[in-house]
C-alpha positions as CSV (number, residue, x, y, z in Angstrom):
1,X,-22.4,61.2,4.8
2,X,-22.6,65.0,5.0
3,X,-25.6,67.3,5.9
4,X,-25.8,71.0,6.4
5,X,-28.1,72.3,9.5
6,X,-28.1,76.2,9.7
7,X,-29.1,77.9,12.9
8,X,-32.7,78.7,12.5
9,X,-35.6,81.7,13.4
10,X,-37.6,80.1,16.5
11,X,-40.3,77.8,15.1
12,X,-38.9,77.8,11.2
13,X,-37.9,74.7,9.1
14,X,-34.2,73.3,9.0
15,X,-33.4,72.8,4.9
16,X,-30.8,69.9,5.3
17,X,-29.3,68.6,3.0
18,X,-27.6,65.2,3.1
19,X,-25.5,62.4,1.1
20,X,-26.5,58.9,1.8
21,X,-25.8,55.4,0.4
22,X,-29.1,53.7,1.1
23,X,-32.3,54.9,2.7
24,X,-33.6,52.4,4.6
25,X,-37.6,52.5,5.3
26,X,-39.8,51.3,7.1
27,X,-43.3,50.2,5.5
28,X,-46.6,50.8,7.5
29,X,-47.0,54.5,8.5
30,X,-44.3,55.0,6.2
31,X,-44.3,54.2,3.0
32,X,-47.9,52.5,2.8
33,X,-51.0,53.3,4.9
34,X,-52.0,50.4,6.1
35,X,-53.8,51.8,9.5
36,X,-57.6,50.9,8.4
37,X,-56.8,47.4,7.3
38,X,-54.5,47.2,10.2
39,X,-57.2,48.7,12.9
40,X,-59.7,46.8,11.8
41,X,-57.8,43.3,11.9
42,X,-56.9,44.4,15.5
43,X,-60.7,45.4,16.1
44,X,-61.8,41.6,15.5
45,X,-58.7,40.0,17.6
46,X,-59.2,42.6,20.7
47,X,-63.5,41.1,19.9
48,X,-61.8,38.1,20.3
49,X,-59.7,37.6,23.3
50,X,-61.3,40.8,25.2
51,X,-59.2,42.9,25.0
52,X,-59.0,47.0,25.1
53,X,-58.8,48.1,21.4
54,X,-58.1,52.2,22.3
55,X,-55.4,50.4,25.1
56,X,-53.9,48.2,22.1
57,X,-53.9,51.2,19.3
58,X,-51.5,53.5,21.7
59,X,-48.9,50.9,21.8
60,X,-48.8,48.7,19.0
61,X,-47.7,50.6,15.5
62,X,-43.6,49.4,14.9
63,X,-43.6,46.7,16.8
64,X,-43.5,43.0,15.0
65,X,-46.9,40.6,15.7
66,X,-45.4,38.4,17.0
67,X,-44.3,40.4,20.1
68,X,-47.6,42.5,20.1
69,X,-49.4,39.3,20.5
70,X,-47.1,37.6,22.9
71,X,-47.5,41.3,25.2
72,X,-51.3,41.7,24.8
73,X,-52.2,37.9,24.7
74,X,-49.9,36.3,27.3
75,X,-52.1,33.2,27.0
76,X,-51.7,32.1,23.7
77,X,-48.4,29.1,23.8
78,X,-45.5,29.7,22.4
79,X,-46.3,26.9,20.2
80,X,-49.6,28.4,18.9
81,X,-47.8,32.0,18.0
82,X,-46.4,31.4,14.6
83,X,-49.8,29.9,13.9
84,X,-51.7,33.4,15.4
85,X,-48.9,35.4,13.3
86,X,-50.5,33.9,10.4
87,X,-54.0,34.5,11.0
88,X,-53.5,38.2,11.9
89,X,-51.5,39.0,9.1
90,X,-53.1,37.3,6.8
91,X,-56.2,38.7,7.8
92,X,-55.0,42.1,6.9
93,X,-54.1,41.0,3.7
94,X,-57.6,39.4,3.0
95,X,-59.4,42.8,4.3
96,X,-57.7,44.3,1.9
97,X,-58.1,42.8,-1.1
98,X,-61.7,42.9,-0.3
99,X,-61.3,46.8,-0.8
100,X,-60.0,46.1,-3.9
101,X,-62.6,44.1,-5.1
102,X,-65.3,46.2,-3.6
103,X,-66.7,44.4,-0.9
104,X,-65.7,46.7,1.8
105,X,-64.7,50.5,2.3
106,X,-63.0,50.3,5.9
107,X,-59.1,49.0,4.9
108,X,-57.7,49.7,1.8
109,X,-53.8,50.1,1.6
110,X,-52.8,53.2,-0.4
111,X,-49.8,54.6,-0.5
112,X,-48.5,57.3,2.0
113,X,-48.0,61.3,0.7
114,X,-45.3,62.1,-0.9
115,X,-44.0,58.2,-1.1
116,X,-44.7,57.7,-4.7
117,X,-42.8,60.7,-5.8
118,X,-39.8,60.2,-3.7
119,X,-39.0,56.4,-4.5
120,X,-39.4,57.2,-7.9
121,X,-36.6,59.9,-7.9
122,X,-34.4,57.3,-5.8
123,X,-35.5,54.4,-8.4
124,X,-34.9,57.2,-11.5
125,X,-31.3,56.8,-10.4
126,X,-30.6,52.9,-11.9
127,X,-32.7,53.7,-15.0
128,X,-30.2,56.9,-16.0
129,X,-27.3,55.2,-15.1
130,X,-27.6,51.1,-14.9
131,X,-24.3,51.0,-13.0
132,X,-25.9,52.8,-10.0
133,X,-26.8,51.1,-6.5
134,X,-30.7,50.5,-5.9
135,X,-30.0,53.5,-3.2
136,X,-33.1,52.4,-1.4
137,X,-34.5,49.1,1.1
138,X,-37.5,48.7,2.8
139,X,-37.1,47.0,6.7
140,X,-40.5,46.0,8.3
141,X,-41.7,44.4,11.3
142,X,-44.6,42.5,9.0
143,X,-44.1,39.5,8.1
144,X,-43.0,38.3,4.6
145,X,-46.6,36.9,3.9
146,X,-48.2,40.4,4.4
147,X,-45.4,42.9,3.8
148,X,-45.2,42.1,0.2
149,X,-48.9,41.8,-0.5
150,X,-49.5,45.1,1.2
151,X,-46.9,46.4,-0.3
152,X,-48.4,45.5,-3.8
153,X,-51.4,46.3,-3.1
154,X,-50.6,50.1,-2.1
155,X,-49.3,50.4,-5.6
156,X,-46.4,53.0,-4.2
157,X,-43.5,50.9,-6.1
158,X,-42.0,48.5,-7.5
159,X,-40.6,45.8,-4.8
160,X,-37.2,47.0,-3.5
161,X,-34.1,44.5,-4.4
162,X,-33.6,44.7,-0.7
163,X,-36.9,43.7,1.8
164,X,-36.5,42.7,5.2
165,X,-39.4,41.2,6.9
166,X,-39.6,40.9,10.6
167,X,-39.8,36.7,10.2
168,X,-35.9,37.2,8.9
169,X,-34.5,39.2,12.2
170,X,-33.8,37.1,15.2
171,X,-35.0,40.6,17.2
172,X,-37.4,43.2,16.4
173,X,-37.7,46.8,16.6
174,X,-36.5,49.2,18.5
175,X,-33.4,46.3,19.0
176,X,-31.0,47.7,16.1
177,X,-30.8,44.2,14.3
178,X,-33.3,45.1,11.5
179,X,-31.9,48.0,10.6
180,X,-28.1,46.5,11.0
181,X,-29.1,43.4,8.4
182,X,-30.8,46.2,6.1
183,X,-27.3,48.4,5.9
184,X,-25.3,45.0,5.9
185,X,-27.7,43.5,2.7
186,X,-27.0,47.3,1.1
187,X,-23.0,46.5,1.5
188,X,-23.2,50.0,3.6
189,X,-22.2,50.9,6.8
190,X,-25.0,51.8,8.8
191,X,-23.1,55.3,9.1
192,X,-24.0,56.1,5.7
193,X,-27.6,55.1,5.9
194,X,-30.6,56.9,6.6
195,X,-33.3,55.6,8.1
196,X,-36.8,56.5,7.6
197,X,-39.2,55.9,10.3
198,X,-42.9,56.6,11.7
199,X,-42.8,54.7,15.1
200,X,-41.1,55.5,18.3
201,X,-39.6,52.2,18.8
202,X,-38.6,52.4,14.8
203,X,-36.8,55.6,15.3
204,X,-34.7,54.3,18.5
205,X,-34.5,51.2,16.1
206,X,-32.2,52.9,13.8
207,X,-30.3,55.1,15.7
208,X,-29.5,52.4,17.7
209,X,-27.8,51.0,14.5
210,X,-25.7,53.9,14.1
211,X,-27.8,55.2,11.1
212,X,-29.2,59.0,11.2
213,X,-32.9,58.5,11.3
214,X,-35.4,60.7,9.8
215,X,-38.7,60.7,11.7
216,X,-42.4,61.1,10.1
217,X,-45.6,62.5,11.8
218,X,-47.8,60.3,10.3
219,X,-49.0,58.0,12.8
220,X,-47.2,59.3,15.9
221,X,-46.6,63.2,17.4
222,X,-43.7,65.1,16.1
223,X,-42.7,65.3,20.0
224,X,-42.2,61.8,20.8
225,X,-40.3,61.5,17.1
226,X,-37.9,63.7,18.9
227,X,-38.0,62.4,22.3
228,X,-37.0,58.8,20.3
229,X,-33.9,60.2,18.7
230,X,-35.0,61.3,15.6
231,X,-32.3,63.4,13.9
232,X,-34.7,65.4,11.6
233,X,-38.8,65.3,11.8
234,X,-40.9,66.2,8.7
235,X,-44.7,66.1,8.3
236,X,-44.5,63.4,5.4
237,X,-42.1,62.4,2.8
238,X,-43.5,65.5,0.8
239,X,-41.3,67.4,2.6
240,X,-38.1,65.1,1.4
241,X,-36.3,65.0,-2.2
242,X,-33.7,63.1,-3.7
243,X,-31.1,63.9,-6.7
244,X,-28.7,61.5,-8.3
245,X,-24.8,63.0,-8.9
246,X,-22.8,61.1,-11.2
247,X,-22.4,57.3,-12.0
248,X,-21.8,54.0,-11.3
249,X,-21.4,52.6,-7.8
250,X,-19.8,55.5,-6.0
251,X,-22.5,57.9,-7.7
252,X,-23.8,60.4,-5.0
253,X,-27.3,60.3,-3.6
254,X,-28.6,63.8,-2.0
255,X,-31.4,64.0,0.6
256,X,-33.0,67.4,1.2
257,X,-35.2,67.4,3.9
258,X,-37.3,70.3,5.1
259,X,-37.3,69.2,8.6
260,X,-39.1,71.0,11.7
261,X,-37.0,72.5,14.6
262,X,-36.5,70.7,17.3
263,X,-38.0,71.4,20.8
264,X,-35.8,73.7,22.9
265,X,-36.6,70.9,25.7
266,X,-35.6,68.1,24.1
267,X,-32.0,67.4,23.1
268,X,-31.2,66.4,19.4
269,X,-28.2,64.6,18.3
270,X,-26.4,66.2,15.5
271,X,-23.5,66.0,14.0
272,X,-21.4,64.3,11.5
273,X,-21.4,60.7,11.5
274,X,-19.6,59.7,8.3
């Protein structure tokens, strides 16, 4: 993997360019916008075991259910969780579809700005050249029950080849093992993956994995994207492109990122890791 970074004027955008295998994203925040279905299934659990909803919002986004529900709802057994896993996610799923058939306004799933546009240029690559890798995955704390309705139902894509739900990993986010089996089922080195994240614990996630991460200000502030690790932080993926070189397997896929400067205060890794 290469990238470019040119010294830049205080408070002007880095234009990076870099060549990855497989971009590995993360869904919710990310590729999807989930947030309203997601906030309002957490609405009617914090109704139901009273608990702080403002409290739960600032600390739940990239982290698995399982583990939310196990830190916020320490009384639930252990052998009631997979059980509560269900409910909440399938509750999301079930709000909705409502949407989509009109009987509510409050949590539709669309698909996240500039998403659309992006995985198509990365899924243009196989239809020019059939001999081409997929170039692109998707790793998710959800579960499989949700993450591929939600996904469906945001109408961003068609499903990945690759899809790693948080039921697969024996650990979740920001442990590196997602993001490790995600490179591993891409037959990449994490090294020349890209990761593409909206959550603190996401970001530290990947980098953890030896990846590059790419960090989004959707969801969280562009500050703690940085303070996580983030190697580059854009607004949305409208700021990111991707071009296709050449064919078959070893064909070359090109980021170019319009990333924000970093803070002065906060140190960035940088750097070659190829």
């Amino acid at each position: 993997m290469s990238s470019t970074n040119p010294a830049p004027e205080a408070n002007a955008a880095l234009e990076i360019s870099c060549d990855v295998h497989t971009v590995l994203f993360d869904m919710d925040g990310t590729l999807i916008d989930s947030t309203p279905a997601v906030n309002a299934t957490w609405r009617e659990t914090c109704d139901r075991f009273g608990l702080d909803y403002d409290e739960v919002l600032k600390t739940c986004h990239g982290w698995r259910t399982v583990e939310n529900l196990t830190r916020f709802v320490p009384s639930i057994p252990a052998a009631d969780m997979p059980k509560e896993v269900a409910i909440f996610e399938g509750r999301i799923s079930e709000i909705a579809q409502d949407c989509l058939d009109g009987k509510r306004q409050d949590g539709r799933i669309d698909a996240m700005p500039g998403a659309k546009e992006l995985l198509r240029d990365i899924s243009a690559g196989r239809s020019e050249s059939p001999m081409r890798r997929a170039g692109w995955a998707i790793v998710t704390s959800a579960t499989a029950a949700y993450a591929h309705v939600g996904f469906a139902s945001s109408q961003v894509s068609a499903p990945p080849e690759i899809f790693i739900t948080g039921d697969i990993c024996a650990r979740g986010k920001p442990d590196p093992f997602p993001y490790l089996l995600g490179a591993e089922k891409a037959l990449a080195p994490p090294q020349q993956c890209v990761v593409v994240e909206d959550a603190p614990a996401g970001v530290r996630s990947g980098k953890a994995s030896g990846a590059r991460v790419l960090g989004l200000c959707t969801t969280h502030s562009e500050r703690s994207m940085w303070e996580a690790g983030a190697d580059w932080v854009v607004e949305d993926l409208r700021d990111v492109s991707a071009k296709w070189q050449g064919d078959g397997p070893a064909a070359k896929l090109t980021l170019r990122i319009a990333s924000k400067a970093a803070p002065t205060d906060v140190t960035q890794t940088t750097g070659d890791k190829a």
